[in-house]
Backbone as JSON, one array per atom type, in Angstrom:
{
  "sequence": "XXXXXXXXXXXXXXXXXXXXXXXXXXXXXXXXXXXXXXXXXXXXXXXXXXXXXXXXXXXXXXXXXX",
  "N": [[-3.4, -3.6, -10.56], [-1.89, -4.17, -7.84], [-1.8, -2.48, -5.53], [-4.0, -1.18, -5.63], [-5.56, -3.23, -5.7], [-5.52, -4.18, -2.59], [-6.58, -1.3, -1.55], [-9.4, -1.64, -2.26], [-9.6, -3.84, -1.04], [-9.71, -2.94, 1.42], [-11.59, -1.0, 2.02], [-13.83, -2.11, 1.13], [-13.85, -4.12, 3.26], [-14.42, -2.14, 5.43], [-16.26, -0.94, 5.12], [-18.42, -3.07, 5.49], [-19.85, -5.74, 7.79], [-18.19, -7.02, 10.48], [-18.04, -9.27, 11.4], [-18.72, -12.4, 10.4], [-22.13, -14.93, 10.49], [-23.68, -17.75, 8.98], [-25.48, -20.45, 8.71], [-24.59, -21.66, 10.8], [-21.31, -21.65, 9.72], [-19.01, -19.57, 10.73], [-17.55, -16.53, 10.26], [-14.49, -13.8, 10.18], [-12.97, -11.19, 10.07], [-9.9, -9.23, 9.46], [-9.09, -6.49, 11.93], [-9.6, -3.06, 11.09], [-7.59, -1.48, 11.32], [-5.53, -3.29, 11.92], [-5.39, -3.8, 9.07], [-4.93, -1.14, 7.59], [-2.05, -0.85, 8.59], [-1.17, -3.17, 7.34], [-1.2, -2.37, 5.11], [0.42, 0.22, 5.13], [2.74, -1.22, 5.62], [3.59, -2.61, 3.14], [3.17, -0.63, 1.1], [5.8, 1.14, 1.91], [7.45, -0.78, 1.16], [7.25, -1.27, -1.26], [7.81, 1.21, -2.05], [10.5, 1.34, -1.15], [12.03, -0.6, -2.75], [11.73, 0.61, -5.14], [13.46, 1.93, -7.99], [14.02, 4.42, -8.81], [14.62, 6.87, -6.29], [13.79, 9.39, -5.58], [15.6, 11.39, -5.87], [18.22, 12.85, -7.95], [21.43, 13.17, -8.43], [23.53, 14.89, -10.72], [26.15, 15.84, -12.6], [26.97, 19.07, -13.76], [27.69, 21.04, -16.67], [28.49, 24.16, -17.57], [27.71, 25.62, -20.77], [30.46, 26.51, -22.81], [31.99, 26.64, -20.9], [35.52, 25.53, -19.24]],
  "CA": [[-2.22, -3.57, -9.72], [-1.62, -5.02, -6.31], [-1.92, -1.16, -4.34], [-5.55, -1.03, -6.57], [-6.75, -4.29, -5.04], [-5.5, -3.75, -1.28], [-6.83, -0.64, -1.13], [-10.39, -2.11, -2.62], [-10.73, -4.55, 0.04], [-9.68, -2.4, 3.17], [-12.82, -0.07, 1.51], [-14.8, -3.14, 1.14], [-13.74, -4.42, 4.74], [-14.34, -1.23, 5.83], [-17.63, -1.04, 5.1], [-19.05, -4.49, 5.61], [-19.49, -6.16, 9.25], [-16.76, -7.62, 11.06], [-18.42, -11.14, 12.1], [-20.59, -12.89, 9.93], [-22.36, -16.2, 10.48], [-24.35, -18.31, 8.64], [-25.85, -21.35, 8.87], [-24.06, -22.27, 11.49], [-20.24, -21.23, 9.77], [-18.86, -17.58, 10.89], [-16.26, -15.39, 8.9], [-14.16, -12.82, 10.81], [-12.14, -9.95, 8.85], [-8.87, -8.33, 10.52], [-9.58, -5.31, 12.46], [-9.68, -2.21, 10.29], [-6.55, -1.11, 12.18], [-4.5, -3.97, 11.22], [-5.11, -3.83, 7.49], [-4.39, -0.04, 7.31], [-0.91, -0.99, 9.1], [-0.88, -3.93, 6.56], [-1.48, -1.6, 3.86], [1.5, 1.08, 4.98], [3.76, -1.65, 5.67], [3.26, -3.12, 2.13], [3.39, 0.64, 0.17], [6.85, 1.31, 1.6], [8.44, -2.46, 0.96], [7.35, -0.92, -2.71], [8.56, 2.37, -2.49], [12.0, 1.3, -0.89], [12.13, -1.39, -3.67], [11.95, 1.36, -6.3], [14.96, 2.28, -8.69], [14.06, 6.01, -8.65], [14.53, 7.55, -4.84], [13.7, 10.67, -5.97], [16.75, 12.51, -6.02], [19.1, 12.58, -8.82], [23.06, 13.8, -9.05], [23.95, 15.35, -12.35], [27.33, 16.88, -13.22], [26.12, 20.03, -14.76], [28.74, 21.59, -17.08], [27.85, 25.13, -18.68], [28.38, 25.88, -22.04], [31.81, 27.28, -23.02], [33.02, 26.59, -19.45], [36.5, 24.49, -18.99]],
  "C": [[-2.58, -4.05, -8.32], [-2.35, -4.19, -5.18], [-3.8, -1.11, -4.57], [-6.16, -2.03, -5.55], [-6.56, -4.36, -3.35], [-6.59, -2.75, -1.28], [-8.93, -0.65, -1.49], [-11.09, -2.75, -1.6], [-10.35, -3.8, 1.39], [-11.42, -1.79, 2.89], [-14.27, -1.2, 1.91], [-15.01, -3.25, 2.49], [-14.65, -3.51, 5.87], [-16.04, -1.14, 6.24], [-18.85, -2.62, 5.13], [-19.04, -4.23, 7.22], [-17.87, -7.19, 9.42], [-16.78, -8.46, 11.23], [-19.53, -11.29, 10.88], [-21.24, -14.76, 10.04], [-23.63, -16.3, 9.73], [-24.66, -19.85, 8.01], [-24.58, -22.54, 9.32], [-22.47, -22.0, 11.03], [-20.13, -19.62, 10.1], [-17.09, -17.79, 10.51], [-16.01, -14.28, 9.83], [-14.03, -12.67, 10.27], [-11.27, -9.45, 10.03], [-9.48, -7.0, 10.67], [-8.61, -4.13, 10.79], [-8.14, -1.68, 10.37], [-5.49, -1.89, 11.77], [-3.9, -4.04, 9.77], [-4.33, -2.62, 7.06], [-2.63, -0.25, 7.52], [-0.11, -1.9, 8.35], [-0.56, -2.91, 5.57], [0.21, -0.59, 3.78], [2.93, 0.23, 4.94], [4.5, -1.87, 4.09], [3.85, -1.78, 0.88], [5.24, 1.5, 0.78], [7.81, 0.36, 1.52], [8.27, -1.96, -0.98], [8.08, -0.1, -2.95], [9.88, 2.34, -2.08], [12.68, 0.2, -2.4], [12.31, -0.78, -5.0], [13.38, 1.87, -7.03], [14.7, 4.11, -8.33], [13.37, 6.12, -7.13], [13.99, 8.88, -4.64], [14.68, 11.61, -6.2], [17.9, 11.97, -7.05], [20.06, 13.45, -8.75], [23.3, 13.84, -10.51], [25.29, 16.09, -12.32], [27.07, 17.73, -13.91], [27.38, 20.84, -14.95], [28.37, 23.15, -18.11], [28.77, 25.74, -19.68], [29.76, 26.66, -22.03], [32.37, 26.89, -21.78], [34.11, 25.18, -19.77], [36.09, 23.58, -18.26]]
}
């Protein structure tokens, strides 16, 4: 899943350096800070996107009742 592999490379990110060069090319990574902010933006664009909100309306009719 998608949430699986985000949350893989913030970890990764996380733990790596922030600059790296070699031989002569260099590789940044977004600040740790940004991804996390990436990350929350991302997990409620899912969870608003969801069919179930959590709350469900039921008409609840008990037995024998008119």
């Amino acid at each position: 899943m998608a949430d699986d592999t985000i949350t893989e490379e913030i970890e990764d990110n996380a733990t790596g350096p922030k600059k790296v060069t070699i031989g002569g090319e260099s590789a940044e990574a977004h600040s740790l800070l940004d991804q996390i902010e990436a990350d929350k933006y991302l997990a409620s664009k899912r969870a608003n996107a969801s069919t179930n909100r959590g709350l469900n309306l039921r008409k609840i009719a008990p037995p024998g009742g008119i």
